[in-house]
C-alpha beads as a LAMMPS data file, in Angstrom:
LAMMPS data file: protein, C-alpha beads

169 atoms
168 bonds

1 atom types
1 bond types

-500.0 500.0 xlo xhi
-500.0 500.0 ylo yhi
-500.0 500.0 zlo zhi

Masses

1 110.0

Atoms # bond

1 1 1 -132.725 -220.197 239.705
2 1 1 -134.445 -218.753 236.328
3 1 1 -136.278 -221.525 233.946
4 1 1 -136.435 -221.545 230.985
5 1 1 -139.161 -222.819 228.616
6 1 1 -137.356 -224.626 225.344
7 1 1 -139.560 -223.302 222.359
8 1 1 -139.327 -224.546 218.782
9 1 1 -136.733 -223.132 217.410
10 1 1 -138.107 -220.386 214.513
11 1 1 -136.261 -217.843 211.998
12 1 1 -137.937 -215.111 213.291
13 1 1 -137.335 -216.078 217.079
14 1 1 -133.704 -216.742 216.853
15 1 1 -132.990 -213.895 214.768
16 1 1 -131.658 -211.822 217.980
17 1 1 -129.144 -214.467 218.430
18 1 1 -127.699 -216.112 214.868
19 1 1 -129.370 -217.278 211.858
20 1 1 -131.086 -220.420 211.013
21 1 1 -129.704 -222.331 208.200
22 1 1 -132.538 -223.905 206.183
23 1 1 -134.501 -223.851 203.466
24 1 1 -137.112 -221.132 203.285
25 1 1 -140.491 -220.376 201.723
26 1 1 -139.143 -218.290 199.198
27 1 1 -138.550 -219.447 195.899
28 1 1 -135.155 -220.882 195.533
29 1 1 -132.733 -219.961 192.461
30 1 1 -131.644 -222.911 190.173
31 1 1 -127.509 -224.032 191.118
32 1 1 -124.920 -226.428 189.625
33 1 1 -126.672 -225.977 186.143
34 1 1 -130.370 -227.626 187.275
35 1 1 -129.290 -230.666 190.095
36 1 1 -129.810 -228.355 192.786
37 1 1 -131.917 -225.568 194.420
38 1 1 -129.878 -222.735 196.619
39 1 1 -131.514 -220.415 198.563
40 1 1 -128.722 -217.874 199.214
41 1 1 -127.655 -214.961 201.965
42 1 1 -128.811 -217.273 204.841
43 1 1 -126.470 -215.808 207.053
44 1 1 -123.589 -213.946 206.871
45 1 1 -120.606 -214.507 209.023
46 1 1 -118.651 -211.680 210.028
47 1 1 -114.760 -211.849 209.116
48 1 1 -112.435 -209.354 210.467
49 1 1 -110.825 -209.436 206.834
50 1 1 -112.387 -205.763 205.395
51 1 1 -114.893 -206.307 202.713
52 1 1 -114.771 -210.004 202.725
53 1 1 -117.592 -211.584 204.419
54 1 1 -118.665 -215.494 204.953
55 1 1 -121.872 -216.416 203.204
56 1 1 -124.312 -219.011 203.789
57 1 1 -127.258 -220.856 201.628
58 1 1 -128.475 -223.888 201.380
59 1 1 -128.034 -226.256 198.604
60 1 1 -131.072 -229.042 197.596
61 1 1 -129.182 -231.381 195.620
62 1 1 -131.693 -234.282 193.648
63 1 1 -130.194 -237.399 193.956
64 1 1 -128.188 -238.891 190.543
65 1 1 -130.247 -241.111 188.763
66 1 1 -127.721 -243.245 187.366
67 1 1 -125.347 -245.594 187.787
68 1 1 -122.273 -243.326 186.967
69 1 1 -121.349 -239.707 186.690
70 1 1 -119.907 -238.693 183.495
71 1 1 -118.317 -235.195 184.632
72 1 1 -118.925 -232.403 182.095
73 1 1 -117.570 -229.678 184.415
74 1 1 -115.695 -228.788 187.098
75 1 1 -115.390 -225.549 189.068
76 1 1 -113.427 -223.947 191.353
77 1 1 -113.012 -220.632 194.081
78 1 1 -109.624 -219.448 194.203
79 1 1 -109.435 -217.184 196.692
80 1 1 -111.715 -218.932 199.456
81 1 1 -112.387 -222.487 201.579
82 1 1 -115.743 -223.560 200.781
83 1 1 -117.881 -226.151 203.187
84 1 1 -120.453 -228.535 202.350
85 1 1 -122.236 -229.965 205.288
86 1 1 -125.255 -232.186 205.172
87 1 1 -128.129 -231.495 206.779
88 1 1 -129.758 -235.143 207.721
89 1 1 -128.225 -238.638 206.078
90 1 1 -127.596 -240.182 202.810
91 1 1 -124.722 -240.334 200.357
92 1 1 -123.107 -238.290 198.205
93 1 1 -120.511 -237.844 195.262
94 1 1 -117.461 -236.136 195.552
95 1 1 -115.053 -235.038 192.443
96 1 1 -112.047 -233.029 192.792
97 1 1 -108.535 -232.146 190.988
98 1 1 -105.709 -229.737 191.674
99 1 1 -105.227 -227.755 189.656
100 1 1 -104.045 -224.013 188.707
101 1 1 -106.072 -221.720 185.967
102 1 1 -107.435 -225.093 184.610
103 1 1 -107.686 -228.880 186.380
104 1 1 -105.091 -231.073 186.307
105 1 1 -107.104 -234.071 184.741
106 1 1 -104.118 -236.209 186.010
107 1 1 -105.099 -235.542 189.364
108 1 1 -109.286 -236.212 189.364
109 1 1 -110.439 -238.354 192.183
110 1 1 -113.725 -239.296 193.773
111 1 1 -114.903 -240.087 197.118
112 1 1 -118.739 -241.512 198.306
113 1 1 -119.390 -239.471 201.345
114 1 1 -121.492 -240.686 204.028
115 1 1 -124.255 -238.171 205.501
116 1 1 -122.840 -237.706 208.703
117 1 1 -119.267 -236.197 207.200
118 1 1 -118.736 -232.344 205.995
119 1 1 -116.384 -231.337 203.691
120 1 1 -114.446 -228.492 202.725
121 1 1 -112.703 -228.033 199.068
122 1 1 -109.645 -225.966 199.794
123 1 1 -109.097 -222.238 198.226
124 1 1 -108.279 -223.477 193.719
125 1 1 -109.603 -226.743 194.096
126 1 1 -111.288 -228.141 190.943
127 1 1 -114.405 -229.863 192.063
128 1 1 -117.834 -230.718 190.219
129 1 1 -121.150 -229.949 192.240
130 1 1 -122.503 -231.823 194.808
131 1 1 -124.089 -234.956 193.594
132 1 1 -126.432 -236.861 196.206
133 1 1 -126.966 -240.332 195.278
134 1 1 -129.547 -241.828 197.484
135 1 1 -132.310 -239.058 197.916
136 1 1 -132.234 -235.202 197.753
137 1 1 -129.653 -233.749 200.734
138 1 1 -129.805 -230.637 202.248
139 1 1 -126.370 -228.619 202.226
140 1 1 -125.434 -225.658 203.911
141 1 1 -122.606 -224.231 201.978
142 1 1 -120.414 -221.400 203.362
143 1 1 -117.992 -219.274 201.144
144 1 1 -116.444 -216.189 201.438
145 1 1 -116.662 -213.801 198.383
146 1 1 -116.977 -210.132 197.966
147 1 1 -118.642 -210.517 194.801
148 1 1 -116.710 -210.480 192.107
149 1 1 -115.838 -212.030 188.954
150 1 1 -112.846 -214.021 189.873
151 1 1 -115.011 -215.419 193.390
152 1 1 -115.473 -218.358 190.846
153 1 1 -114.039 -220.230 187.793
154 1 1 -115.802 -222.574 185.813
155 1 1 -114.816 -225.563 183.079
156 1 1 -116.901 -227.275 180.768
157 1 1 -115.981 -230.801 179.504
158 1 1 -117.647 -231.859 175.876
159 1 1 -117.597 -234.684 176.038
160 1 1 -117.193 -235.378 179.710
161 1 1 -113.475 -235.602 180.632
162 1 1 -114.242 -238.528 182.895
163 1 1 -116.814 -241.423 183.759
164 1 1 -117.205 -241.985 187.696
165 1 1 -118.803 -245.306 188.298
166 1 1 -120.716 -245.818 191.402
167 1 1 -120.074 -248.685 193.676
168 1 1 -122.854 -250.329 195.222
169 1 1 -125.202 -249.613 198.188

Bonds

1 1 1 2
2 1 2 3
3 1 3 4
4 1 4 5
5 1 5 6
6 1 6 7
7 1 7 8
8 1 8 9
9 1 9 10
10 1 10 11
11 1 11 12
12 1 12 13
13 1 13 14
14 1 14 15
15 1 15 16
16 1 16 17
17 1 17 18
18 1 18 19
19 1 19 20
20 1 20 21
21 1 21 22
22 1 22 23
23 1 23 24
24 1 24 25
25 1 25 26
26 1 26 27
27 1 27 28
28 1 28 29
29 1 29 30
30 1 30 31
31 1 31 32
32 1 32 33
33 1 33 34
34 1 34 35
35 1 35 36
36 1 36 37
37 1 37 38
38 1 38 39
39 1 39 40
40 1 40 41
41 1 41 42
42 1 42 43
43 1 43 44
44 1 44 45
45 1 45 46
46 1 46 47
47 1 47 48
48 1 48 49
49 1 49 50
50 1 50 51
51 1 51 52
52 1 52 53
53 1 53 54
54 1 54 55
55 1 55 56
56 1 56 57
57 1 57 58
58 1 58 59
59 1 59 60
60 1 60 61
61 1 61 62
62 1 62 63
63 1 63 64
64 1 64 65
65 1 65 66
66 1 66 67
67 1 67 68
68 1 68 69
69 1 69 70
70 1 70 71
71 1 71 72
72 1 72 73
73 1 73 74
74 1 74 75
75 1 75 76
76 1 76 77
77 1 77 78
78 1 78 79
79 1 79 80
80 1 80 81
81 1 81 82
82 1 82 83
83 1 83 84
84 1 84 85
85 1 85 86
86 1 86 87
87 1 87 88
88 1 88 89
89 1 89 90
90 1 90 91
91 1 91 92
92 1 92 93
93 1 93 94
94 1 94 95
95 1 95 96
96 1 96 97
97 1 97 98
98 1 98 99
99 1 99 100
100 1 100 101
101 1 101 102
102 1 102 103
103 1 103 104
104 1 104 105
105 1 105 106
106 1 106 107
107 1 107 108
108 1 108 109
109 1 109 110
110 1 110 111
111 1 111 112
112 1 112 113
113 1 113 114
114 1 114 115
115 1 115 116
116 1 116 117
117 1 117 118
118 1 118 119
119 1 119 120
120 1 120 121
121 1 121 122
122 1 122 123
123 1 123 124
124 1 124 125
125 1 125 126
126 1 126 127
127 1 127 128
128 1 128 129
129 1 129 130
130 1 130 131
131 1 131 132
132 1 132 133
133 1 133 134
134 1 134 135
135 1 135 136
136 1 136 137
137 1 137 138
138 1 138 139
139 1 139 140
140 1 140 141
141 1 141 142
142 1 142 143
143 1 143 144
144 1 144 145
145 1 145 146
146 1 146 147
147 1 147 148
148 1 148 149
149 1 149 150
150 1 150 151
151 1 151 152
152 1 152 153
153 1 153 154
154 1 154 155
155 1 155 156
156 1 156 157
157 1 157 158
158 1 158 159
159 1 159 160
160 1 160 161
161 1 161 162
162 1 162 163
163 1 163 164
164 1 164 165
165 1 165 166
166 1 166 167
167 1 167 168
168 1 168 169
């Protein structure tokens, strides 16, 4: 029988197998208009749809420093599922609405997520960004998109077009 020495695992030494999904020494790019820092093409995931391929980067989101949200916009990706999933603990905000070219206010909810649940927003869901509320949370975020325009629609709210208050810890 072979053994096998478990070695930490690295970038670099997994590479022949997969990707690692984390943040890198790189400089990030700024995402959902400043609350967050996305370091983008992680890893690709290969879809046997032609010229559509799965994405991965991972989103820093600072924690809300308040004790509401007042939601000043809302976005959406029509023609894709996108996941969220936390890397590590801690809570976070969820927004969403149906919707078709533009949210259905009528339809906004919110949900506190617990650090131990992923989520998906389903192809045309209206949704604001990911809001952490304790402490910054890692995301990985996957999406497919084949870059263009339409890969993502975005609505501004002024003023906000909702208050979400916060319940308690």
């Amino acid at each position: 029988m072979r053994e096998l020495i478990a070695r930490p695992l690295t970038v670099e030494g997994y590479a022949p197998f997969g990707a690692v999904i984390a943040a890198r020494p790189t400089a990030p790019r700024s995402a959902n208009h400043g609350t967050a820092e996305a370091w983008d093409g992680l890893a690709v995931l290969e879809s046997a749809r032609p010229g559509v391929a799965f994405g991965a980067a991972l989103f820093r989101c600072a924690p809300l420093d308040a004790p509401h949200l007042d939601v000043r916009r809302l976005e959406r990706h029509p023609r894709s599922t996108q996941l969220f999933a936390p890397l590590g603990g801690g809570r976070y905000l969820l927004v969403v609405a149906r919707g078709g070219d533009a949210p259905d206010l009528a339809t906004l909810a919110a949900f506190v997520a617990d650090g131990a649940r992923a989520i998906t927003y389903a192809p045309g869901v209206w949704h604001h960004p990911m809001v952490a509320l304790d402490a910054p949370i890692d995301f990985v975020n996957l999406l497919a998109a084949d870059g263009t325009e339409d890969d993502c629609d975005e609505r501004a709210f002024d003023p906000p077009c909702a208050r979400v208050l916060l319940p308690a810890r």
